[in-house]
C-alpha positions as a printed Julia matrix, in Angstrom:
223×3 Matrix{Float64}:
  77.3   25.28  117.14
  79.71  25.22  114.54
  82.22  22.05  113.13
  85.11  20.93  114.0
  87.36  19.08  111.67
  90.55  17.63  113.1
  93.65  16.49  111.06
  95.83  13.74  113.1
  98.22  11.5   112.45
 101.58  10.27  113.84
 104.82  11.69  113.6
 105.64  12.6   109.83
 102.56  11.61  108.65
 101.7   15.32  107.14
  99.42  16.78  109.17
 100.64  20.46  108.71
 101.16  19.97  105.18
  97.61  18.65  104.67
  96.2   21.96  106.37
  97.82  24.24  104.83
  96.34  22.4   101.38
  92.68  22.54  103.55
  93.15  26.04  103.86
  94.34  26.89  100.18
  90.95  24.3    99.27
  88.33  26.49  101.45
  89.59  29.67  100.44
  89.13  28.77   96.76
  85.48  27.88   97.6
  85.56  31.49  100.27
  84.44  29.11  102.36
  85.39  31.07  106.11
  87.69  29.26  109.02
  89.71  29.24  112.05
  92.71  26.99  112.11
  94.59  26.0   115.64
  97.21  24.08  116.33
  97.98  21.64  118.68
  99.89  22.32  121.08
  99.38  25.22  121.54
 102.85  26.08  121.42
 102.4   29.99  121.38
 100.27  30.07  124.31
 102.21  29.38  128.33
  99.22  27.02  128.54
 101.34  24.69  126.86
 104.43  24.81  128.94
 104.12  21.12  130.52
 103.62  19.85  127.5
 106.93  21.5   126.22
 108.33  19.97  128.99
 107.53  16.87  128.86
 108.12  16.68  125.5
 111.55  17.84  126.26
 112.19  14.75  128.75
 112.33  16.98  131.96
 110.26  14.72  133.77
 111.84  11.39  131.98
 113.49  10.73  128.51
 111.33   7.69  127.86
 107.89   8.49  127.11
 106.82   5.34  127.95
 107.68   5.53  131.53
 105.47   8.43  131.98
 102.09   7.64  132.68
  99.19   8.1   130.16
  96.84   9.59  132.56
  99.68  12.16  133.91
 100.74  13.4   130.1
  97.28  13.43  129.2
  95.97  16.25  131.77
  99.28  18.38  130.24
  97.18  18.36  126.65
  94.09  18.82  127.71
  95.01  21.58  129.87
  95.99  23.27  126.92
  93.61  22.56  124.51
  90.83  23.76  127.34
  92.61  27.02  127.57
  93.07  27.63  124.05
  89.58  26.85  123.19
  88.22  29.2   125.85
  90.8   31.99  124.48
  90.81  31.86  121.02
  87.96  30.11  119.44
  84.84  28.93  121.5
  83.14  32.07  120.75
  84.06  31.57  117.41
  82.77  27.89  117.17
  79.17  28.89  119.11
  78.1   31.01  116.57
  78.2   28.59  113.9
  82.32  28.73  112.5
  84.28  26.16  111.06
  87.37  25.16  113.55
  90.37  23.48  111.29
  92.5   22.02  113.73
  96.31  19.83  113.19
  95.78  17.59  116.21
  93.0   17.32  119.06
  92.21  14.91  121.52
  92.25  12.55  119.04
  96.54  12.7   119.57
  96.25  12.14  122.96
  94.38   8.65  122.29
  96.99   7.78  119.71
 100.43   8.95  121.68
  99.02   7.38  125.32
  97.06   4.63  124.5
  99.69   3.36  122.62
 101.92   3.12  125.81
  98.8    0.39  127.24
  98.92  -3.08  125.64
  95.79  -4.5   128.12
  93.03  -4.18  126.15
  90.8   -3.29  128.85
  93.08  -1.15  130.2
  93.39   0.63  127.03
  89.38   1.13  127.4
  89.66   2.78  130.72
  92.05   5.15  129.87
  90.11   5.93  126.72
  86.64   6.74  128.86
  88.7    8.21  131.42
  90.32  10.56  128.81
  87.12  10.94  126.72
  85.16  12.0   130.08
  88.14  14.98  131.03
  88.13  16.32  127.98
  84.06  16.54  126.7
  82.46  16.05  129.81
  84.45  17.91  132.38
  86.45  20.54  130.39
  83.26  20.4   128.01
  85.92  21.13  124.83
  83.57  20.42  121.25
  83.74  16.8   119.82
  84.71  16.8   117.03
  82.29  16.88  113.45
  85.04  14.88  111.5
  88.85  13.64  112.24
  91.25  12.23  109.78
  93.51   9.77  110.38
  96.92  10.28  108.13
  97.82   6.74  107.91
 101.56   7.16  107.38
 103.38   3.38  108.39
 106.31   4.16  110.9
 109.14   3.29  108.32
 107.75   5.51  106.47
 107.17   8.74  108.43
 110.86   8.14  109.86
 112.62   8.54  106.36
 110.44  11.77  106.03
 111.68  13.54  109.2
 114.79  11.78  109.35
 116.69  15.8   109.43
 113.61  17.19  111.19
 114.47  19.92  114.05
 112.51  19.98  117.83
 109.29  21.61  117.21
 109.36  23.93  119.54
 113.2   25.04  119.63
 114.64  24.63  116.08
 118.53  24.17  117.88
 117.45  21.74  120.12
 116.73  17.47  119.22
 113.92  15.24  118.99
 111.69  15.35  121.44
 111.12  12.2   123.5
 108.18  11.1   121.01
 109.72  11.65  117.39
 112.95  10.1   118.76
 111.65   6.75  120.44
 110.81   4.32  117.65
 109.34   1.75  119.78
 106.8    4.85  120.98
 106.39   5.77  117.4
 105.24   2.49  116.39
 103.22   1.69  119.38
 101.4    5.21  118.72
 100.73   4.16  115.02
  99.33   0.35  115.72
  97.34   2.1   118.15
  95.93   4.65  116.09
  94.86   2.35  113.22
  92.88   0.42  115.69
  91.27   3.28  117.58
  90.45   4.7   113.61
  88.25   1.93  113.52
  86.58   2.12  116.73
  85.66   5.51  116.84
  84.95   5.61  112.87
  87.6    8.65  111.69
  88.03   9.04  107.99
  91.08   6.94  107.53
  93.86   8.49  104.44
  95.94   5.84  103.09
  99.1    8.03  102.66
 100.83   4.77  101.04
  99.86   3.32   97.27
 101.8    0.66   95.82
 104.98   1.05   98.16
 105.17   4.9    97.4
 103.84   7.7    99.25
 101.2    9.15   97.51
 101.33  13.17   96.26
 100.55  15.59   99.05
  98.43  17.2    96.64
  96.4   13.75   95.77
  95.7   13.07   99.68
  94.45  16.82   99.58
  92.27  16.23   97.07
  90.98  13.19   98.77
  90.02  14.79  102.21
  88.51  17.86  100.51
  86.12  15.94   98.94
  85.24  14.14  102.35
  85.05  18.08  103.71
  82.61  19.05  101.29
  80.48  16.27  101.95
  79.5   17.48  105.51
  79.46  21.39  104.96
């Protein structure tokens, strides 16, 4: 089997950006890859997440449950890891990917404040996904820690990702989700031991190229 080494974050925390600088890093070293994104926004396998994104079945994300918008990702991510890259992965390649399961945990967990309830949906989530739809685990995931007030200065002018003419979608543009998804994320860092980035040094955001340099030394540690 090959690796898998996820990039994930919340809203404006950089995950493209840090990629693309991934990418640029391996290629120095010819060091060979496959990059997805996710999701999968170029495939029809994502067109319930585009829609729920979209608020067709609700404008507040919290009202919609965790288990229901889950199954829309992982729908997607099964189909695009059957189509474009398990082959890929088997025989031994390295899969760069912006987002995973790992988003799923931050965006819907966030929406459950019981703490035991928040550990059910995890299982439930972790079991669909690498049990049932048998997707890889990932080798290594970073965690973009990018604080809310932050992230929303940064994509303050930023356009619907999937139709540049249209608005937010019903994640980027509900702060309360945005900062439920972020405390959630730095606690689930912890419990399932991802490679956390501080994005933030001294009240500044740090260089783009200084947070690459940072995970590409992590990378190298575990090719």
């Amino acid at each position: 089997m090959g690796k898998l080494i996820v990039i994930d974050g919340t809203d404006g925390s950089g995950k493209q950006t840090q990629l693309e600088i991934l990418e640029k890093n391996l290629e120095k070293e010819n060091i060979e890859y496959k990059k997805v994104e996710f999701p999968n926004y170029d495939s029809p396998s994502s067109s319930l997440v585009k829609m729920y994104l979209s608020g067709e079945f609700g404008q507040d994300a919290q009202s919609i449950s965790p288990y229901i918008a889950s199954t829309f990702y992982a729908v997607d991510r099964y189909a695009t890891y059957k189509k474009e890259f398990q082959e890929y992965y088997e025989n031994g390649g390295l899969i760069l990917a912006d987002r995973y399961t790992t988003a799923n945990m931050v965006h819907q967990a966030g929406k459950i404040k019981d703490k035991d309830e928040r550990k059910k949906f995890l299982d439930w989530l972790w079991d669909l996904e690498f049990n049932i739809y048998k997707i890889p685990i990932p080798s290594k995931v970073f965690f973009l820690n990018m604080p809310v007030e932050y992230s929303m200065k940064l994509t303050q002018n930023r356009k619907n990702k999937f139709d540049q003419n249209a608005k937010k979608d019903i994640h980027e543009s509900n702060i309360k989700h945005l900062e439920d998804s972020y405390n959630a994320a730095c606690e689930l860092a912890k419990i399932y031991g991802w490679s956390e980035i501080q994005c933030i040094k001294d009240g500044n955001v740090r260089t783009r190229e200084d947070i690459g340099e940072e995970i590409f030394n992590i990378v190298k540690e575990i090719l």
